[in-house]
C-alpha positions as semicolon CSV with decimal commas, in nm:
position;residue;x (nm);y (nm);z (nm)
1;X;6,106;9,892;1,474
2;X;6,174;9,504;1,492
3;X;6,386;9,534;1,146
4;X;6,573;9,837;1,374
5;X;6,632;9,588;1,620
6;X;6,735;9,306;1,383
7;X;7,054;9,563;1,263
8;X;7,195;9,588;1,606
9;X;7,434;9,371;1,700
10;X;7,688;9,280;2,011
11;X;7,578;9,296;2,386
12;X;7,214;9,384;2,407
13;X;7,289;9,463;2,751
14;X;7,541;9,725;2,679
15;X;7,330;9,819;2,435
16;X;7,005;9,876;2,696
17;X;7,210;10,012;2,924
18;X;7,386;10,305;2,716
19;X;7,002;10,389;2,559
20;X;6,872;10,397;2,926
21;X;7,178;10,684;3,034
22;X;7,100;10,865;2,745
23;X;6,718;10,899;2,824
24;X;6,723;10,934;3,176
25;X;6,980;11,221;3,077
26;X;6,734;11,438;2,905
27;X;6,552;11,525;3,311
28;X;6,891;11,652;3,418
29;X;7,017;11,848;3,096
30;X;6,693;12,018;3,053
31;X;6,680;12,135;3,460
32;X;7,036;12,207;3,507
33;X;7,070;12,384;3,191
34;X;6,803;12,666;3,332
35;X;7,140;12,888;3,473
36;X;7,260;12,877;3,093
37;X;7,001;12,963;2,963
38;X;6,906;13,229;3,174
39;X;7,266;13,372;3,139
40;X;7,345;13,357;2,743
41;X;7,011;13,299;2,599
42;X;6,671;13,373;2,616
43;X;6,559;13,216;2,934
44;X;6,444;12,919;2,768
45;X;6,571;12,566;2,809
46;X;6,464;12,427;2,474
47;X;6,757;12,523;2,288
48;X;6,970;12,331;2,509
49;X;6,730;12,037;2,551
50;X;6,776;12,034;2,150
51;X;7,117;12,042;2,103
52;X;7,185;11,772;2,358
53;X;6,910;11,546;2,156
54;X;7,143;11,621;1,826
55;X;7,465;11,510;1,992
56;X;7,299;11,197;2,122
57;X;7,191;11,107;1,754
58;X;7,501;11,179;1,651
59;X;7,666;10,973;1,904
60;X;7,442;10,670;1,873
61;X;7,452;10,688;1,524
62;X;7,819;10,660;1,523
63;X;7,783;10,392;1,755
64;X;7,579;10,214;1,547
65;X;7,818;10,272;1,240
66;X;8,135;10,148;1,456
67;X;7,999;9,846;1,573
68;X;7,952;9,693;1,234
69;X;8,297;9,716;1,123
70;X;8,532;9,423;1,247
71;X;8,717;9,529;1,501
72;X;9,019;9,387;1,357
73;X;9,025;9,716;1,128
74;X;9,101;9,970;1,460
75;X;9,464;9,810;1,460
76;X;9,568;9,946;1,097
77;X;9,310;10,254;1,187
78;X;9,502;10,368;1,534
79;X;9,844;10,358;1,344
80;X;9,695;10,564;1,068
81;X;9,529;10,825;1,312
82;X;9,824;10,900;1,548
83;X;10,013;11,139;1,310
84;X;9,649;11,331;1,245
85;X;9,616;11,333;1,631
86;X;9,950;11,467;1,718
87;X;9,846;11,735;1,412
88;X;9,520;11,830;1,587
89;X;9,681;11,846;1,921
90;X;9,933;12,050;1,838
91;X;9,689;12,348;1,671
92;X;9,489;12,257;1,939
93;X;9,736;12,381;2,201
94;X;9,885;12,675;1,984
95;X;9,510;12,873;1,939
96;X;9,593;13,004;2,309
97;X;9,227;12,994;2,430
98;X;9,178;13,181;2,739
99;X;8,935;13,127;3,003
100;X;8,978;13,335;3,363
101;X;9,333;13,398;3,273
102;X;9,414;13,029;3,222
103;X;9,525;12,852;2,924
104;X;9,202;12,581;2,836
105;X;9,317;12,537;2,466
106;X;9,100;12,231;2,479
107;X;8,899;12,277;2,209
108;X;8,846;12,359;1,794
109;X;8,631;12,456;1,620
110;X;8,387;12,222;1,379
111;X;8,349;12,443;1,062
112;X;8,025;12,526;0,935
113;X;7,826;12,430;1,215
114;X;7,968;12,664;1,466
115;X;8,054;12,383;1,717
116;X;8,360;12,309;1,927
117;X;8,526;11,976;1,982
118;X;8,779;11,841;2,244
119;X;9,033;11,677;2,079
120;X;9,179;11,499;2,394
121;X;8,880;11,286;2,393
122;X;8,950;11,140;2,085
123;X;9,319;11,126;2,180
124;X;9,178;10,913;2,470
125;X;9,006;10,650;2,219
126;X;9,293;10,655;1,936
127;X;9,593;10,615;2,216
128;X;9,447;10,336;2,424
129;X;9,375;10,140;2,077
130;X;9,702;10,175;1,972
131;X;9,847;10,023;2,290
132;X;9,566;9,734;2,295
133;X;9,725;9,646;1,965
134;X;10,099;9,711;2,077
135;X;10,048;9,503;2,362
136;X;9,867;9,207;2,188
137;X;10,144;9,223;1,962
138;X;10,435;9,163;2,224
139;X;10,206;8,830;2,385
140;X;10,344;8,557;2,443
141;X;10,725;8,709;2,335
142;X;11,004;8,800;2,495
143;X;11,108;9,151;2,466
144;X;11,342;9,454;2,674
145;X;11,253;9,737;2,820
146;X;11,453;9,963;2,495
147;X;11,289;9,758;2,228
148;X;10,959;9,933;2,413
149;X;11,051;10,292;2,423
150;X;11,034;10,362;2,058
151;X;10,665;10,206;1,940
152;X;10,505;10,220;2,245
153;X;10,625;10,466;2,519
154;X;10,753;10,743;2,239
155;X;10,402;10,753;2,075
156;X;10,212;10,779;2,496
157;X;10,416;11,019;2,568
158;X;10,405;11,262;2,292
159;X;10,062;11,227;2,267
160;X;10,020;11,275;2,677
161;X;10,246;11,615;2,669
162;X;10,048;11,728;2,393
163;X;9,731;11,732;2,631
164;X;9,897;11,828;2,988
165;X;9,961;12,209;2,933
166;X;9,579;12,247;2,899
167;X;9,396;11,983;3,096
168;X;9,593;11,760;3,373
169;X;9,318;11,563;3,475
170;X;9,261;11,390;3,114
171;X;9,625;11,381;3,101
172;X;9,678;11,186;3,452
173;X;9,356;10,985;3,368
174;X;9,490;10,864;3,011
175;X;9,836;10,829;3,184
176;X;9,676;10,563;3,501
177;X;9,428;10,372;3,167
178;X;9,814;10,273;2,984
179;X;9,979;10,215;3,252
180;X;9,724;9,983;3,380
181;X;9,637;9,843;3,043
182;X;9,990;9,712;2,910
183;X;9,963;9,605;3,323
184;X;9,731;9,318;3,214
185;X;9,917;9,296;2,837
186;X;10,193;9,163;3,077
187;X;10,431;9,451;3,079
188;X;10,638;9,390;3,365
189;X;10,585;9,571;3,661
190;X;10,984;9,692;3,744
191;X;10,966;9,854;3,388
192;X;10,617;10,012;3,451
193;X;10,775;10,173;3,803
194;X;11,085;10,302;3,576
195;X;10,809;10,508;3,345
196;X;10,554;10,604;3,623
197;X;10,872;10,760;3,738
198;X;11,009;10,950;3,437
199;X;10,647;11,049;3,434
200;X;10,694;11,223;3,748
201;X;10,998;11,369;3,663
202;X;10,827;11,511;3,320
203;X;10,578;11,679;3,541
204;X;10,777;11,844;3,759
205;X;11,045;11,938;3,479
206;X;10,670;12,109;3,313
207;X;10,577;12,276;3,692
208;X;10,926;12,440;3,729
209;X;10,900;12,544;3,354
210;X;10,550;12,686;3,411
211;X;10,620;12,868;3,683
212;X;10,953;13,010;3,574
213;X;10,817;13,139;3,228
214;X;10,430;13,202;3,345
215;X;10,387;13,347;2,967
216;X;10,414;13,049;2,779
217;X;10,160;12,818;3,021
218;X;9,933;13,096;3,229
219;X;9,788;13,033;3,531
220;X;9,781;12,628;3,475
221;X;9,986;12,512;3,745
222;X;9,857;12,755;3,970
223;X;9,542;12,607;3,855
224;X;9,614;12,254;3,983
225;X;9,758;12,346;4,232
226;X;9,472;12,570;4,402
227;X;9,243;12,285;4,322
228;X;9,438;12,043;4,551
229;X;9,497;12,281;4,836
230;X;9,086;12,360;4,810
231;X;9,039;11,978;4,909
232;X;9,250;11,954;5,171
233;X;9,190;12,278;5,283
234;X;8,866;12,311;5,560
235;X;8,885;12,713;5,551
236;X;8,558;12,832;5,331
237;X;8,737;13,002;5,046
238;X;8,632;13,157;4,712
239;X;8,780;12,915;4,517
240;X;8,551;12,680;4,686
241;X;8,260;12,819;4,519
242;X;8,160;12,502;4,339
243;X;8,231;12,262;4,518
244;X;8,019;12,405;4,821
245;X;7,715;12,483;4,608
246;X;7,740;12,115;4,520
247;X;7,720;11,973;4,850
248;X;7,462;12,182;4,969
249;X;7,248;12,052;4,641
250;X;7,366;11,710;4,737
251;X;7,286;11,777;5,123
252;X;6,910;11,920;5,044
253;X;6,811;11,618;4,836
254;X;6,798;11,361;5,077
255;X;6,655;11,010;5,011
256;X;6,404;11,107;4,780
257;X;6,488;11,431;4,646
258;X;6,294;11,798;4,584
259;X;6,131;11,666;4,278
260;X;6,231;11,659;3,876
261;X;6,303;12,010;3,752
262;X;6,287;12,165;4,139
263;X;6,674;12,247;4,171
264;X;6,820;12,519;4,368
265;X;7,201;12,494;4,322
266;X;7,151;12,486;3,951
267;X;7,086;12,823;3,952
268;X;7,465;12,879;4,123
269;X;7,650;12,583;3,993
270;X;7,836;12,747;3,662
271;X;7,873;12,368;3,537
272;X;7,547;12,225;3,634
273;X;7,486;12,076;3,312
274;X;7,850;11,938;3,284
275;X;8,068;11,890;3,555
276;X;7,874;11,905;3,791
277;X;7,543;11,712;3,695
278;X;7,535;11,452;3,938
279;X;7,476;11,716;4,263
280;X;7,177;11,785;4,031
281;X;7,048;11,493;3,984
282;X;7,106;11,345;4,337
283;X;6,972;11,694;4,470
284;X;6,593;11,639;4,239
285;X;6,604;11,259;4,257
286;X;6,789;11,176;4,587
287;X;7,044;10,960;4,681
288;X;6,775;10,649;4,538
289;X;6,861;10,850;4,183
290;X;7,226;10,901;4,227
291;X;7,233;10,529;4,359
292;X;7,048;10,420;4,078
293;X;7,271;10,603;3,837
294;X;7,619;10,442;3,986
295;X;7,432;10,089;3,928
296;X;7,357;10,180;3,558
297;X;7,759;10,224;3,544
298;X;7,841;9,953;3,732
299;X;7,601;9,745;3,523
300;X;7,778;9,824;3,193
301;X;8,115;9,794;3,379
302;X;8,004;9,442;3,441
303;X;7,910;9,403;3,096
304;X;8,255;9,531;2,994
305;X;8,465;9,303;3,163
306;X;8,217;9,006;3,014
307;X;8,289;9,123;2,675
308;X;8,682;9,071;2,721
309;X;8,646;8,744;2,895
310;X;8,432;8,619;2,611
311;X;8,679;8,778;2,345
312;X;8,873;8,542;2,069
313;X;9,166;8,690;2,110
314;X;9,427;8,939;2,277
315;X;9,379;9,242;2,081
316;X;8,961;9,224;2,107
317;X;9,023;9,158;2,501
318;X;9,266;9,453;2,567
319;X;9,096;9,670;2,326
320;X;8,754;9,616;2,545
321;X;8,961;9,707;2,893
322;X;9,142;9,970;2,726
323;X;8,857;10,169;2,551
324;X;8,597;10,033;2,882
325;X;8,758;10,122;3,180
326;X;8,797;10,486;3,124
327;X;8,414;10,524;3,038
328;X;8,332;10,403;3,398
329;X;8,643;10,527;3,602
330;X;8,538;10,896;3,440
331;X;8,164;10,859;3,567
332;X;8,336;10,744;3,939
333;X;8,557;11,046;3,899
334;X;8,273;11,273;3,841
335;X;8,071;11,142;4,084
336;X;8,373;11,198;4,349
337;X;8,427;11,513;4,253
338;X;8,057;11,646;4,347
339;X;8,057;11,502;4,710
340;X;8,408;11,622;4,765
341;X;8,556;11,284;4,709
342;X;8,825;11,408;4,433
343;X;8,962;11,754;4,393
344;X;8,752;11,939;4,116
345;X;8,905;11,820;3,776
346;X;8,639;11,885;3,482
347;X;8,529;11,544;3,406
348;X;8,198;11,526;3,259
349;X;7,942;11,217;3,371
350;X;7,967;10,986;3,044
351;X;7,662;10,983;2,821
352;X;7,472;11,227;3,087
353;X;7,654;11,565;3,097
354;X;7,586;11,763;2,792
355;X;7,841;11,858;2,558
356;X;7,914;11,678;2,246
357;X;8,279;11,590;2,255
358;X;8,188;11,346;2,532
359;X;7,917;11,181;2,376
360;X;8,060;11,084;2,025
361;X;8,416;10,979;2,162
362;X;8,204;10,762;2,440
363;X;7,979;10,646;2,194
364;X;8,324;10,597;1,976
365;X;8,442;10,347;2,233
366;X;8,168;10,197;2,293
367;X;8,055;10,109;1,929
368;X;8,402;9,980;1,901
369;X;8,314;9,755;2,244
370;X;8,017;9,606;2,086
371;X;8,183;9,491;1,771
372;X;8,413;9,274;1,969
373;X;8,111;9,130;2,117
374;X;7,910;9,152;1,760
375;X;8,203;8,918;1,638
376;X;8,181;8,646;1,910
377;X;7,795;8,602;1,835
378;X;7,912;8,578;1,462
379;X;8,142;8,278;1,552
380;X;7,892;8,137;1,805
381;X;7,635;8,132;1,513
382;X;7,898;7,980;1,271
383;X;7,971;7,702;1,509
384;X;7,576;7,636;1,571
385;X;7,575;7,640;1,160
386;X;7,829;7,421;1,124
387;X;7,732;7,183;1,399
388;X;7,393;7,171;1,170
389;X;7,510;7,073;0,874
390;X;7,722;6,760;1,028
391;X;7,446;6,613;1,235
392;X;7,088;6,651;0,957
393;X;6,952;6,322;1,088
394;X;7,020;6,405;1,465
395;X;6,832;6,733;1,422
396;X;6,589;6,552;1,205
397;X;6,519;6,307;1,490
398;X;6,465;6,564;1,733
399;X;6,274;6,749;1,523
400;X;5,999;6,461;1,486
């Protein structure tokens, strides 16, 4: 185990932190999971309880792998991956997946292993490193607002229309992450109003389309747009299905909870396992649990933000925002959406929820996290090395 130990590099406290999620996860999955079970499967919970053990490996294993390659190497890598991306995107969209009547063409498949994969997550990871390099680039020069649009804003948005017809919320989430990224690259602000408003313009030239020509986007604007008038909206509706059974798990735990594995609501929620995991948890554990969860996030959100500080260099620091912030602002999002908060938008809770898409392309981001850090205790050591070799008979002295 210590020779396991002696492998890992980087923040030990992001490190502790992600392992500790990823256990504690295991109560949750295996409760919430009961509806699915009971629904496609045999009744029993072990199947699920498995696969969710697999993706974890998986993702800490690629963790593992990523943060022992410099981190240098993601700048060539997210130039190299964006034409792939815009590939996968694009038969990603045109498979025309259906689910209640609404295009959700979210996913592919993984061949041989029957899986599916979201390829907006990894969208999320590729995009965000690709501006933390484009932006790192332009420090410290002087540049216009046209000499942008080509390499940066051409590449965002392509990328960001490729995901919108089939999930808004990752869309408008990766959308708020640039725009507040190449905010602290230095991107100046009277630019960043002139694309936060062309975005707004591209979304409602993509409403009017939908709605004119239903055929080619169905249901997905009616979609969002029933979501928002459910929040605001204090009628009990159908719609509100979720949401409702959520609160009422939420409302029933109390300070302390019903007890590990003694849910209710899982047994309604359709996305207990996913979406809407934290009413589970904070309905068996209480709001100590849910509380105790936020910390953990808030702990390696702390963590995050050391990591940049501490990093060398401009790329390494806006590569740690870029690919850190939208692990925690997804757990806050997820989190708001179960106590009514935030208007239902199909985030999972990072490194909790099950689902494997999630996992790997957090664990992605995070492995990539950790080998900035891995690289400042490499120059830290150097330096101690160095200061070694200059000074033998001061250490020498000391020493006696």
């Amino acid at each position: 185990m210590s020779t396991v130990f002696s492998k890992i590099k980087g923040d030990k406290a992001i490190w502790a932190t992600t392992g500790l999620l990823a256990v504690f996860s295991f109560l949750p999955v295996y409760s919430a999971s009961s509806n699915l079970a009971y629904l496609y499967g045999d009744g029993s919970t072990f199947h699920y309880l498995v696969n969710h053990f697999l993706y974890l490996f998986l993702g800490f294993a690629i963790m593992f792998f990523i943060h022992k390659v410099p981190y240098h190497y993601f700048k060539g890598l997210s130039i190299l991956i964006m034409p792939v991306l815009v590939v996968l995107l694009i038969y990603t969209i045109s498979q025309g997946v259906m689910i209640d009547g609404a295009n959700a063409s979210r996913w592919i498949n993984i061949p041989f292993i029957n899986k599916t994969f979201q390829t907006s997550t990894l969208a999320s990871v590729v995009l965000l490193t690709y501006v933390a390099r484009y932006m790192a680039k332009l420090k410290d020069r002087e540049f216009t607002f046209t000499q942008t649009i080509l390499p940066l804003w051409v590449p965002v948005g392509v990328i960001l229309m490729l995901i919108l017809p089939a999930n808004f919320s990752t869309t408008a989430i990766l959308f708020s992450m640039v725009l507040l990224l190449v905010f602290i690259g230095g991107y100046p602000i009277k630019y960043l109003m002139g694309i936060v408003g062309a975005g707004l313009v591209v979304l409602l030239i993509f409403g009017l389309t939908a709605k004119a020509f239903p055929g080619v986007f169905p249901n997905r604007v009616d979609t969002w747009i029933s979501r928002v008038e459910n929040f605001t909206n204090d009628e009990d509706t159908e719609a509100d299905y979720q949401i409702e059974k959520a609160k009422i798990a939420i409302a029933s735990g109390g300070v302390t909870g019903n007890g590990i594995g003694k849910s209710v609501q899982r047994n309604f929620l359709p996305q207990s396992s996913s979406d809407f995991i934290y009413a589970i948890i904070v309905e068996e554990m209480g709001l100590i649990g849910g509380l105790l969860v936020m910390l953990a996030y808030l702990m390696l959100l702390f963590r995050i933000i050391i990591v940049a500080t501490k990093a060398h260099c401009a790329f390494g620091k806006l590569l740690v925002i870029g690919l850190g912030l939208p692990i925690i602002f997804q757990a806050l999002v997820n989190m708001a959406v179960a106590v009514e908060l935030f208007p239902v938008t199909g985030q999972t809770l990072p490194l909790i929820s099950s689902g494997g898409s999630s996992i790997w392309m957090t664990c992605l981001a995070l492995g990539i996290i950790l080998s900035v850090s891995a690289k400042r205790e490499e120059e830290i050591r150097k330096i101690e090395l160095d200061e070694e070799e200059e000074n033998p008979l001061e250490i020498l002295s000391e020493a006696i």
